[in-house]
C-alpha positions as CSV (number, residue, x, y, z in Angstrom):
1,X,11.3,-11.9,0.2
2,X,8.8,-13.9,-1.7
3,X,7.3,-15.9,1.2
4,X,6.6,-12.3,2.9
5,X,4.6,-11.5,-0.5
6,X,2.6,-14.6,-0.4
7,X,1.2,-13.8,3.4
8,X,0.1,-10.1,2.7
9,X,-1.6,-12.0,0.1
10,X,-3.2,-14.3,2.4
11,X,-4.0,-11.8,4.7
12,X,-5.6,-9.1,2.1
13,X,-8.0,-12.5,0.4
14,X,-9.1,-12.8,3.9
15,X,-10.1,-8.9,4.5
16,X,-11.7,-9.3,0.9
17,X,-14.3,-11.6,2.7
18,X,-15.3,-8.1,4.8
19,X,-14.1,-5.4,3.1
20,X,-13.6,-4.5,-0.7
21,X,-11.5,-1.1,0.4
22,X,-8.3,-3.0,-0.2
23,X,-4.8,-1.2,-1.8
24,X,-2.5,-3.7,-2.4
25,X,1.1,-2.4,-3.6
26,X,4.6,-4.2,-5.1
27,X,7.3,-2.3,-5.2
28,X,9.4,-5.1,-6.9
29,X,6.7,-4.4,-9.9
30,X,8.3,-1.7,-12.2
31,X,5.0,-0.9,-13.4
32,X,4.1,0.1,-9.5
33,X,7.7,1.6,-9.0
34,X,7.7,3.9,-11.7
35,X,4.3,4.9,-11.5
36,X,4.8,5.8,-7.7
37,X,8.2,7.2,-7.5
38,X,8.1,9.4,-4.3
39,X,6.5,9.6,-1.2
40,X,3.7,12.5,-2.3
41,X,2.6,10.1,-5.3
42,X,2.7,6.6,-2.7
43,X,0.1,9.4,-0.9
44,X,-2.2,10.8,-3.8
45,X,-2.2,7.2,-5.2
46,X,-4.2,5.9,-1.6
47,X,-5.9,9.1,-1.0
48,X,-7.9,8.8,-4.9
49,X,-8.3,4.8,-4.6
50,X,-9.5,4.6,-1.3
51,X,-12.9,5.1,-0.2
52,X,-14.0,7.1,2.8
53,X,-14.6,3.6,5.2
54,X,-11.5,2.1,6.7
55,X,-8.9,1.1,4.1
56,X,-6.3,-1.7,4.7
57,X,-3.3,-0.6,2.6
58,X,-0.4,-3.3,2.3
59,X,3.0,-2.1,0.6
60,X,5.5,-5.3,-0.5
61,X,9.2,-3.6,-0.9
62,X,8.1,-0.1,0.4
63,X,11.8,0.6,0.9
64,X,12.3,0.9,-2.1
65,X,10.6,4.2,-2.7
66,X,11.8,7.2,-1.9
67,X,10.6,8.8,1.0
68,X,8.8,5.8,2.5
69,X,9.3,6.8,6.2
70,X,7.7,9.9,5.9
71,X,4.8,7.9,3.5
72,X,3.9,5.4,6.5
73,X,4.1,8.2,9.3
74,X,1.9,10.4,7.7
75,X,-0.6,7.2,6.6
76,X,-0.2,6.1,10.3
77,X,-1.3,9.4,11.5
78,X,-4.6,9.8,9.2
79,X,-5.7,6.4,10.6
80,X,-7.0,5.1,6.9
């Protein structure tokens, strides 16, 4: 859903105004999809682009990876 695409967008321009410690993700992008296949790679991926502040990560199409629910759950519960 493009329309859903264009207000992460929004919304991740806005927390650039504060915050640099963005990860912004496509799924639709083969490029993004191949690179991150699998939940553990969606993980490593965050964990070696983040920094150690608070780190907004948005995910377009996330159901489309493999492993997803597991991915967000353990995200949620390290509180980026």
């Amino acid at each position: 859903m493009k329309s859903l695409l264009f207000i992460l967008k929004q919304i991740s321009e806005e927390i650039k105004e504060r915050s640099d410690n963005i990860i912004f993700l496509d799924f639709e992008d083969t490029a993004v999809s191949n690179a991150i296949p699998d939940e553990m790679s969606l993980l490593n991926y965050i964990d070696s682009h983040r920094r150690e502040s608070l780190c907004y990560v948005f995910l377009d199409e996330l159901q489309r990876l493999e492993g997803w629910a597991g991915a967000c759950w353990t995200l949620r519960m390290e509180e980026l």
